[in-house]
DSSP file (Angstrom, degrees, kcal/mol; ACC not computed):
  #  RESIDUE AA STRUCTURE BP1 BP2  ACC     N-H-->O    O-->H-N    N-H-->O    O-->H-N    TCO  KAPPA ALPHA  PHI   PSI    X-CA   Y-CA   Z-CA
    1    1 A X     >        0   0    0      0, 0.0     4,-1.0     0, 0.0     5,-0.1   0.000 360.0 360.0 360.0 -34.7   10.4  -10.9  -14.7
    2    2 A X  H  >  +     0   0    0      1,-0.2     4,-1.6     2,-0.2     5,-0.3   0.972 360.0  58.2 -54.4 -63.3    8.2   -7.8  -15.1
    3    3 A X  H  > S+     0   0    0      2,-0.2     4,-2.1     3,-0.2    -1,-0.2   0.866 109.4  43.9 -30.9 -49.7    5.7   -9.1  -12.9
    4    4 A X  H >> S+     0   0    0      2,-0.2     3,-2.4     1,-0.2     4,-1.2   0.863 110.1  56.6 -70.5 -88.6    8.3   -9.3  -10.1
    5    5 A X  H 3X S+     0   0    0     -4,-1.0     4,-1.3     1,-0.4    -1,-0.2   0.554 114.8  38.8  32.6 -52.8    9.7   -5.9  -11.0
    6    6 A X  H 3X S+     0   0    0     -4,-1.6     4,-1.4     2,-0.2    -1,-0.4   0.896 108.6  56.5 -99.6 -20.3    6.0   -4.4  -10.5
    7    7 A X  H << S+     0   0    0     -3,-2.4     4,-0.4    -4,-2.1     5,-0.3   0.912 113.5  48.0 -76.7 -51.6    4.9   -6.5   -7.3
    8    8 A X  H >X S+     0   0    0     -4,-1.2     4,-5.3    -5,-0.2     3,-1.7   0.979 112.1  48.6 -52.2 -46.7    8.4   -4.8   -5.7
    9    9 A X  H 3X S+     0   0    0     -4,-1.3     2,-2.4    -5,-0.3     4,-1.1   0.954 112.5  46.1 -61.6 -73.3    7.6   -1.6   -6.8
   10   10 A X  H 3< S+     0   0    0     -4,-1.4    -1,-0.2     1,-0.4    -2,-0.2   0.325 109.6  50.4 -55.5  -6.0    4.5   -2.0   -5.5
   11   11 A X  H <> S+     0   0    0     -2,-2.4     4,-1.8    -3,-1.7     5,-0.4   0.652 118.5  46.4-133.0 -75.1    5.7   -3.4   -2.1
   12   12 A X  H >X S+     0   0    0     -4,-5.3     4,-2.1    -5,-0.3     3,-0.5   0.845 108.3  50.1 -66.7 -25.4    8.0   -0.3   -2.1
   13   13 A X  H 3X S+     0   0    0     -4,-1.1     4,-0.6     2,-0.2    -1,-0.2   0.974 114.8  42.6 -41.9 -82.0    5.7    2.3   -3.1
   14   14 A X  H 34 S+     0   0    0     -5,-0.4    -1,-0.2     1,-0.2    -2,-0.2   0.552 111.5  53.0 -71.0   0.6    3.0    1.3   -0.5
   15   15 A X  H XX>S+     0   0    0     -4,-1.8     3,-3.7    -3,-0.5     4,-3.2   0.788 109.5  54.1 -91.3 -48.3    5.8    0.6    2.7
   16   16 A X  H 3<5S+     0   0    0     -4,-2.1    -2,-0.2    -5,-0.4    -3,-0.1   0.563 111.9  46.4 -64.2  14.3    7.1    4.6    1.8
   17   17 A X  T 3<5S+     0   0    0     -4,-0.6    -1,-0.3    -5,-0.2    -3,-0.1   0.708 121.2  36.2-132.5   1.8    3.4    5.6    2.2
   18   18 A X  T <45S+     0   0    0     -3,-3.7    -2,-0.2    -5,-0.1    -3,-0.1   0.581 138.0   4.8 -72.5 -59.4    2.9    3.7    5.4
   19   19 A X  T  <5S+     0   0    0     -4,-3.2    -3,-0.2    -5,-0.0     2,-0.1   0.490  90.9 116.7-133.8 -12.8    5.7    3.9    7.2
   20   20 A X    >>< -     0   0    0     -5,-0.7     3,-1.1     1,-0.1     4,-0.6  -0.187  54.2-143.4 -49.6 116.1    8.3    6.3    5.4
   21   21 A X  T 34 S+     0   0    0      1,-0.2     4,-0.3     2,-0.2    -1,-0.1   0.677  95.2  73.5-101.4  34.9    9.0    9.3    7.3
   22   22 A X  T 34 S+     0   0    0      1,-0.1     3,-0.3     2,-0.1    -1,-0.2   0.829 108.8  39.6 -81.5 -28.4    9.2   11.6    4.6
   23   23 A X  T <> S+     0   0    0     -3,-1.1     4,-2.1     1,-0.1     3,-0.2   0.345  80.9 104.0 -73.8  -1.4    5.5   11.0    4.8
   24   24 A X  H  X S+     0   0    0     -4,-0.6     4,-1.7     1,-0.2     5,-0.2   0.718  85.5  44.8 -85.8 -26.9    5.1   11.0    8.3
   25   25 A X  H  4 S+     0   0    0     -4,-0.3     4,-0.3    -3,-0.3    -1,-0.2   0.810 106.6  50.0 -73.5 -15.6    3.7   14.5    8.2
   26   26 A X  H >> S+     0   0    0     -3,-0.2     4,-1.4     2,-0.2     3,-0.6   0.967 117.9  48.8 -71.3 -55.6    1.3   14.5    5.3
   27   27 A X  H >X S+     0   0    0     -4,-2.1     3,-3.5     1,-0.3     4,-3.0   0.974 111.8  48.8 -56.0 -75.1    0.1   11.0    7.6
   28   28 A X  H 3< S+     0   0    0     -4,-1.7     4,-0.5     1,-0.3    -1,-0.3   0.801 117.1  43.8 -43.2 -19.3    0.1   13.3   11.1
   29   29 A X  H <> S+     0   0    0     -3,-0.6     4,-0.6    -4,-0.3    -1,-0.3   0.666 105.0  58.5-104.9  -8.4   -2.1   16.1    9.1
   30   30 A X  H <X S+     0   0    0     -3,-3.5     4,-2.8    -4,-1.4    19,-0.3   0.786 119.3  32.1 -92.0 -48.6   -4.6   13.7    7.3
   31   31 A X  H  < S+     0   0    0     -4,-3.0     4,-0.1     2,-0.2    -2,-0.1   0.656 111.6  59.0-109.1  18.3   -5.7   12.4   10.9
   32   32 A X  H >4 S+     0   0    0     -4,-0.5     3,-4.6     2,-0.2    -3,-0.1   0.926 116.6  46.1 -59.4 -79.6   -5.1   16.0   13.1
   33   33 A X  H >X S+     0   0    0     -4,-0.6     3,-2.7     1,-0.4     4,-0.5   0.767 114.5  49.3 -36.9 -63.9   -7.9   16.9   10.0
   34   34 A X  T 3< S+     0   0    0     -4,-2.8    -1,-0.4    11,-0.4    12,-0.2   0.579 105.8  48.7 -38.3 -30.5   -9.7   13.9   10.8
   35   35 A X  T <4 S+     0   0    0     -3,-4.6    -1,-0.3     1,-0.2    -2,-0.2  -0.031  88.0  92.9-112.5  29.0  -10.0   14.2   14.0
   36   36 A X  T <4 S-     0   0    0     -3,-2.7    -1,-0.2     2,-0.1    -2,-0.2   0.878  82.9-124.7 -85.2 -31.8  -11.3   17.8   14.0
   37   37 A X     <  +     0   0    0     -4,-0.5     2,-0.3     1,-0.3    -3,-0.1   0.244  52.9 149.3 111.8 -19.8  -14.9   17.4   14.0
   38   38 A X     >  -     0   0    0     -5,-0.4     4,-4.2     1,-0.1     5,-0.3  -0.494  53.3-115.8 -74.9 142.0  -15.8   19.5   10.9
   39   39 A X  T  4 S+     0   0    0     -2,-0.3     4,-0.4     1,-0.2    -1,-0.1   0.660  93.6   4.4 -29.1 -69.6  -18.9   18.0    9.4
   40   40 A X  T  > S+     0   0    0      2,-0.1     4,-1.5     3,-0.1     3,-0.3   0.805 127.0  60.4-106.4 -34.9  -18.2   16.6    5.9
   41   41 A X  H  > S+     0   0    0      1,-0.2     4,-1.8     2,-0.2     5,-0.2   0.845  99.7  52.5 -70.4 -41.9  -14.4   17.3    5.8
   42   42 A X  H  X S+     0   0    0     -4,-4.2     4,-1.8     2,-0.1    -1,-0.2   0.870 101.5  59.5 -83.6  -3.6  -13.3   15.3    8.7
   43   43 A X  H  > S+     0   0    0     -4,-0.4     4,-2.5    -5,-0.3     5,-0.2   0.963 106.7  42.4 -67.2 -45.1  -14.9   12.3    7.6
   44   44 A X  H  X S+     0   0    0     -4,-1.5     4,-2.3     1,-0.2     3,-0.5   0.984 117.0  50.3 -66.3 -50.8  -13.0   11.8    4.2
   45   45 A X  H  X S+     0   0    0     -4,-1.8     4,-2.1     1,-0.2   -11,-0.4   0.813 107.0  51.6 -67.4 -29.3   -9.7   12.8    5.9
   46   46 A X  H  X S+     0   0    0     -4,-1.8     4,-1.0   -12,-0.2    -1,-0.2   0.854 114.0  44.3 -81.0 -23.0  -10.2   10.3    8.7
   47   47 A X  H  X S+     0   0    0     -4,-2.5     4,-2.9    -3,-0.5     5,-0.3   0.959 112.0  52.4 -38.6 -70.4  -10.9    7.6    5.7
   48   48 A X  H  X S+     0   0    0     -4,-2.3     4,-1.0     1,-0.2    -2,-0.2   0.809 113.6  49.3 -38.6 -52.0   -7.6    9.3    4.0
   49   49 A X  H  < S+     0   0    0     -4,-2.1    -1,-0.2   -19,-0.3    -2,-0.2   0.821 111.2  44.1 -21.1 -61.4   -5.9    8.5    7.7
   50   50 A X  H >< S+     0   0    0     -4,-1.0     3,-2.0    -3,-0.3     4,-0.5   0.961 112.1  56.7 -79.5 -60.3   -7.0    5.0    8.0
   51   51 A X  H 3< S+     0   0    0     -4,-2.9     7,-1.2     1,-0.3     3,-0.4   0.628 103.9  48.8  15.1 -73.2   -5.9    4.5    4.5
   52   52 A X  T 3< S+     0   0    0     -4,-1.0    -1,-0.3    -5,-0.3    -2,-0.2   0.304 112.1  49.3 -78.1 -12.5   -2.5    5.5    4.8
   53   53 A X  S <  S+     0   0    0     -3,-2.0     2,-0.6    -4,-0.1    -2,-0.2   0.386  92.1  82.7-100.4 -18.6   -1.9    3.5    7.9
   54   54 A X     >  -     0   0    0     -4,-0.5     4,-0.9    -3,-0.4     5,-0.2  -0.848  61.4-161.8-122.2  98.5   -3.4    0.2    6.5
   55   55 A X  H  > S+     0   0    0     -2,-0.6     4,-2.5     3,-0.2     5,-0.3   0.993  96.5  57.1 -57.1 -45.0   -0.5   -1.7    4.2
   56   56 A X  H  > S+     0   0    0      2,-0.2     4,-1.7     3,-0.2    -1,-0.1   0.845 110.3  35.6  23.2-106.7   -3.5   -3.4    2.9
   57   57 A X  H >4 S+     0   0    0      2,-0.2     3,-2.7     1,-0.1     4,-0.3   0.969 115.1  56.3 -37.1-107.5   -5.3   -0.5    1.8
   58   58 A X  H >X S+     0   0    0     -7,-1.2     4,-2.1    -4,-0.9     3,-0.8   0.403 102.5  55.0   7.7 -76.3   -2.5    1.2    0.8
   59   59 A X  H 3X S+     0   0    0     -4,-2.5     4,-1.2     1,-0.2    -1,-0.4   0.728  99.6  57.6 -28.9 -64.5   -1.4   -1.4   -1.4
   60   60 A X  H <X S+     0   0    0     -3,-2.7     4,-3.0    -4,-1.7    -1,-0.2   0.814 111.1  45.6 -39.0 -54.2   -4.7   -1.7   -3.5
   61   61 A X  H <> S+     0   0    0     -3,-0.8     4,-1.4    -4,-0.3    -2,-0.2   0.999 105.8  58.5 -44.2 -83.6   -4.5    2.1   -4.4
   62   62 A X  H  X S+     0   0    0     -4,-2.1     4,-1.4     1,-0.2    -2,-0.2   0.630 109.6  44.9 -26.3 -38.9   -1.1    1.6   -5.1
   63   63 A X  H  X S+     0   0    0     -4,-1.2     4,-2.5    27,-0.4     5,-0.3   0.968 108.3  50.5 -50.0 -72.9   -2.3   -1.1   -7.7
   64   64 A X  H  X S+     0   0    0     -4,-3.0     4,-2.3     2,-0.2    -2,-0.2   0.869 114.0  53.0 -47.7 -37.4   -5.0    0.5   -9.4
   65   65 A X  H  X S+     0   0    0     -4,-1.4     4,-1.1     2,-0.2     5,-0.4   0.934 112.9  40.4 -58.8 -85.1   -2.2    3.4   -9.7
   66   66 A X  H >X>S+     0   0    0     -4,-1.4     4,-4.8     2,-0.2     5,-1.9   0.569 109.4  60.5  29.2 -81.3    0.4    1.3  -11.2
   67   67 A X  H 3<5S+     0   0    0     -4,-2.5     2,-0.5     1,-0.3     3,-0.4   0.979 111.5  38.5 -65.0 -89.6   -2.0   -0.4  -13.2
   68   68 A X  H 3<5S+     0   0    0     -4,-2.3    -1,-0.3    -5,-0.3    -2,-0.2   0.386 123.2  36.5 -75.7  11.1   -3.0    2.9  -14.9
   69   69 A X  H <<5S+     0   0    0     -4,-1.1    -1,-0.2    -3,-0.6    -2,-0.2   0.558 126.8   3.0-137.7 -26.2    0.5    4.6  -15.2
   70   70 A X  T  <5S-     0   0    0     -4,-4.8     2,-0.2    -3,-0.4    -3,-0.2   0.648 115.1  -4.8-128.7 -26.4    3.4    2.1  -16.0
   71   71 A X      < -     0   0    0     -5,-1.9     2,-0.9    -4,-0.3     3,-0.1  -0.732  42.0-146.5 172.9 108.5    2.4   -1.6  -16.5
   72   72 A X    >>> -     0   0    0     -2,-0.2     4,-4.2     1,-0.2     3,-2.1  -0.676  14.4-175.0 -77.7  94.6   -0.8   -4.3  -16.4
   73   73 A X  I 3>>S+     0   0    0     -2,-0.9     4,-1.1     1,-0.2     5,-0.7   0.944  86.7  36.3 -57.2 -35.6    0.3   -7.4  -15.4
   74   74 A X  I 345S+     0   0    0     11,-0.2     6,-1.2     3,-0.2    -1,-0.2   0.263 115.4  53.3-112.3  39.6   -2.7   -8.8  -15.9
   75   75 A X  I <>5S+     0   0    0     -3,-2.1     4,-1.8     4,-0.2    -2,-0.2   0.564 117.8  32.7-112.2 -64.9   -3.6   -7.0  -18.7
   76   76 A X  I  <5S+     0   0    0     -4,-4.2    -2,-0.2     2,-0.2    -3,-0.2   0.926 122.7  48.4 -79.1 -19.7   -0.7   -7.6  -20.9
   77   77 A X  I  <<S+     0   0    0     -4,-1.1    -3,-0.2    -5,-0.8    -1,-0.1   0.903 134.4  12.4 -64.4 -83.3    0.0  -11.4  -19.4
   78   78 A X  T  4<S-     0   0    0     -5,-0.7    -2,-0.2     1,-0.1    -3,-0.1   0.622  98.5-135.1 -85.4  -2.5   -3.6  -12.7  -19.7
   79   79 A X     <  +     0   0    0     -4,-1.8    -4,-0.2     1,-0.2     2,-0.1   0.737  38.8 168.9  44.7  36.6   -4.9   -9.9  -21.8
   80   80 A X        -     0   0    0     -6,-1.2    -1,-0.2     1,-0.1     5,-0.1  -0.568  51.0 -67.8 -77.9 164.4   -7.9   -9.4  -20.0
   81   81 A X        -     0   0    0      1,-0.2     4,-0.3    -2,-0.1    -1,-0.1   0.152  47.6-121.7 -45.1 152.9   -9.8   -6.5  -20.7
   82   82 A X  S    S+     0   0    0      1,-0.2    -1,-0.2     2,-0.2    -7,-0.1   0.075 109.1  40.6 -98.5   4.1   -8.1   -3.0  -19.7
   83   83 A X  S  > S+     0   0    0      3,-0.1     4,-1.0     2,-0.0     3,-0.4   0.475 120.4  43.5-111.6 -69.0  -10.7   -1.7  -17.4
   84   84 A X  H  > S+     0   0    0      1,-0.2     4,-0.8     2,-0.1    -2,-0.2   0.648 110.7  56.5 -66.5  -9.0  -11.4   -5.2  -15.7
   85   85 A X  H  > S+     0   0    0     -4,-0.3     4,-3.1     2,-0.2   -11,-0.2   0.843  96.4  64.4-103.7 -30.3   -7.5   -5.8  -15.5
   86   86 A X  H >> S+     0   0    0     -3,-0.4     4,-2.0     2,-0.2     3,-1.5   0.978 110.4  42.7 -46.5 -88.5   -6.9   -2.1  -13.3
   87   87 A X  H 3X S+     0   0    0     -4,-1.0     4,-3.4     1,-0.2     5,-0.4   0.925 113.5  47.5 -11.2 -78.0   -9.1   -3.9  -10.4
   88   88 A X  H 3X S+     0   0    0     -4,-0.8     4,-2.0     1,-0.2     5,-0.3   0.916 114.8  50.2 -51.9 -35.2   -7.4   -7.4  -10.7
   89   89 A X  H <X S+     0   0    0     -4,-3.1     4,-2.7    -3,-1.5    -2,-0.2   0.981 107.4  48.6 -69.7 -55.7   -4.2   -5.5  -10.6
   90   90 A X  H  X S+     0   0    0     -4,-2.0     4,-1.8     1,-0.2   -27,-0.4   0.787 115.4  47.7 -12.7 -60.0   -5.3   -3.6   -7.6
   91   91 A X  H  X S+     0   0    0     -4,-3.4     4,-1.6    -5,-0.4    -1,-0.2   0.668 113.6  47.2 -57.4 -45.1   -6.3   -7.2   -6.1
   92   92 A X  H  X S+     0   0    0     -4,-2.0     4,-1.8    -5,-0.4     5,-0.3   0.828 114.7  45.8 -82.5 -27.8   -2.7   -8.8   -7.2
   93   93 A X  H  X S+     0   0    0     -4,-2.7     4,-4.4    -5,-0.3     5,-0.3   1.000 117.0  44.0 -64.7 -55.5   -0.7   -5.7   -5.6
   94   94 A X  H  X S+     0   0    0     -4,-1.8     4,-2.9     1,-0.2     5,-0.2   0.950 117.0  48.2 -50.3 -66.7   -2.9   -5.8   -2.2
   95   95 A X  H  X S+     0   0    0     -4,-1.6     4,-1.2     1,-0.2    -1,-0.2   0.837 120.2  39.3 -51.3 -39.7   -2.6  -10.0   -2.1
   96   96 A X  H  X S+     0   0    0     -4,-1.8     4,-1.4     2,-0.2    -1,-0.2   0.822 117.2  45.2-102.9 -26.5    1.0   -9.7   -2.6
   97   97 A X  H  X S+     0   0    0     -4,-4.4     4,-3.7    -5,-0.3     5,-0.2   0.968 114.5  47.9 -42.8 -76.0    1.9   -6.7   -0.5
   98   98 A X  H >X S+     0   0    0     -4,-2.9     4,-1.3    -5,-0.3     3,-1.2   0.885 113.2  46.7 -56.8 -72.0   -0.1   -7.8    2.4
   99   99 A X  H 3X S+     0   0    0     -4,-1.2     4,-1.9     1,-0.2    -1,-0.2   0.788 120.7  46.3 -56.3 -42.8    1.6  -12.0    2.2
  100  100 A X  H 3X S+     0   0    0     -4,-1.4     4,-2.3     2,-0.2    -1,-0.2   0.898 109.1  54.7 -73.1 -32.2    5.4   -9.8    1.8
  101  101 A X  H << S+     0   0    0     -4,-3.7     4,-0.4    -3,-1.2    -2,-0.2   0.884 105.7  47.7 -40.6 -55.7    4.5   -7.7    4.5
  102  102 A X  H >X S+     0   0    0     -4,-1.3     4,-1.3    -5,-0.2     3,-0.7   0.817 113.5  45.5 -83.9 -25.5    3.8  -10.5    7.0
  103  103 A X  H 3X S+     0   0    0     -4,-1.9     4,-1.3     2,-0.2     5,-0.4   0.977 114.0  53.7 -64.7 -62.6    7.1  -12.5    6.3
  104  104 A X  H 3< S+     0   0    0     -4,-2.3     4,-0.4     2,-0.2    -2,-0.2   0.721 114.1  40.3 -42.1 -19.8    9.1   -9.0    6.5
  105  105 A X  H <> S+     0   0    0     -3,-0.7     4,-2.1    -4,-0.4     5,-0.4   0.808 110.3  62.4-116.2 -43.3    7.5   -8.3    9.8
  106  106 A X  H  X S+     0   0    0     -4,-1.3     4,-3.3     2,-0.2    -2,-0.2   0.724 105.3  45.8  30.6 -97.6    7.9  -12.1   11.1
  107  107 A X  H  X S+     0   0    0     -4,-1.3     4,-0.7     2,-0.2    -1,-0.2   0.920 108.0  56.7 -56.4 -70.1   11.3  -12.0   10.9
  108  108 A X  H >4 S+     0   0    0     -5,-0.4     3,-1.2    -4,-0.4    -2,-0.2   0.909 115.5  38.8 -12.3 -71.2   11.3   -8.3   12.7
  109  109 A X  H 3< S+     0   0    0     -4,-2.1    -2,-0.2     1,-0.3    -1,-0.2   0.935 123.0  50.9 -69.7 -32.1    9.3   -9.8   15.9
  110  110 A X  H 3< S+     0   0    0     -4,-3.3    -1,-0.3    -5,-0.4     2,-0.3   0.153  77.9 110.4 -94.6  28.5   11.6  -13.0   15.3
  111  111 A X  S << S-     0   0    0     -3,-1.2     2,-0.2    -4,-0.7    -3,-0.0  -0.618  74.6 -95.8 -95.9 149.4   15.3  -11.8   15.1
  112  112 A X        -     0   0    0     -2,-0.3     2,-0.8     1,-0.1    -1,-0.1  -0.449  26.7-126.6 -84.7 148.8   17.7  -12.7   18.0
  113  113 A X        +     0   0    0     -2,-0.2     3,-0.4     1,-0.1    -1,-0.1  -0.672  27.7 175.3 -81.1  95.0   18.4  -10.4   20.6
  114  114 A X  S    S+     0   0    0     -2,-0.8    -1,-0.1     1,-0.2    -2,-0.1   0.025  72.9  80.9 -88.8  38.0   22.1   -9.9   21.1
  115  115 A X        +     0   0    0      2,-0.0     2,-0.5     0, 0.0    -1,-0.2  -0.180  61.6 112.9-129.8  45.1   21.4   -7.6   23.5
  116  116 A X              0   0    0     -3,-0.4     0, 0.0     1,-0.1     0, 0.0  -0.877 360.0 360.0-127.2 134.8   20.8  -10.2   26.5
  117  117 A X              0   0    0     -2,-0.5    -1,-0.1     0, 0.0    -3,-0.0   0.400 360.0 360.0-107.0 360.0   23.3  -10.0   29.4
């Protein structure tokens, strides 16, 4: 039951950091910065962009945080090592994100249109 517990969080976490629009400026100022041109600065902010855009992405971070601040599923389930298990967690958040993602948006492009005269 924990596992599911952290795979939602993880799921919610990483849609409110895609697509949230409480974030939607922090997002709109990471790739204005990106796209400025300064030499070392806009490259890491246009990463930080792409990033932030990418459930994917997103997701993976979101793991490895997780992972190091409330709960290793696959640290305390299989008890691999606590270092090696941050990664794998990363790995499980990203795999499981991305697969909830695509049924959630699925269903989006496939809901009927009651709006057809």
């Amino acid at each position: 039951m924990m596992i599911l517990i952290w795979l939602l969080a993880a799921y919610g976490m990483s849609n409110i950091l895609v697509y949230g629009s409480i974030f939607q400026g922090i997002r709109d100022w990471f790739k204005n910065t990106g796209n400025s041109g300064i030499p070392v600065i806009s490259d890491f902010f246009k990463f930080i962009s792409d990033l932030v855009s990418c459930m994917m992405c997103t997701s993976t971070w979101v793991g490895f945080f997780m992972s190091l601040v409330a709960y290793s599923p696959w640290h305390e389930i299989i008890g691999l090592n606590q270092y090696a298990s941050i990664f794998f967690d990363g790995m499980l958040a990203s795999g499981f994100v991305w697969a909830f993602n695509g049924i959630v948006e699925w269903f989006e492009e496939n809901r009927p249109n009651n709006n057809v005269l």
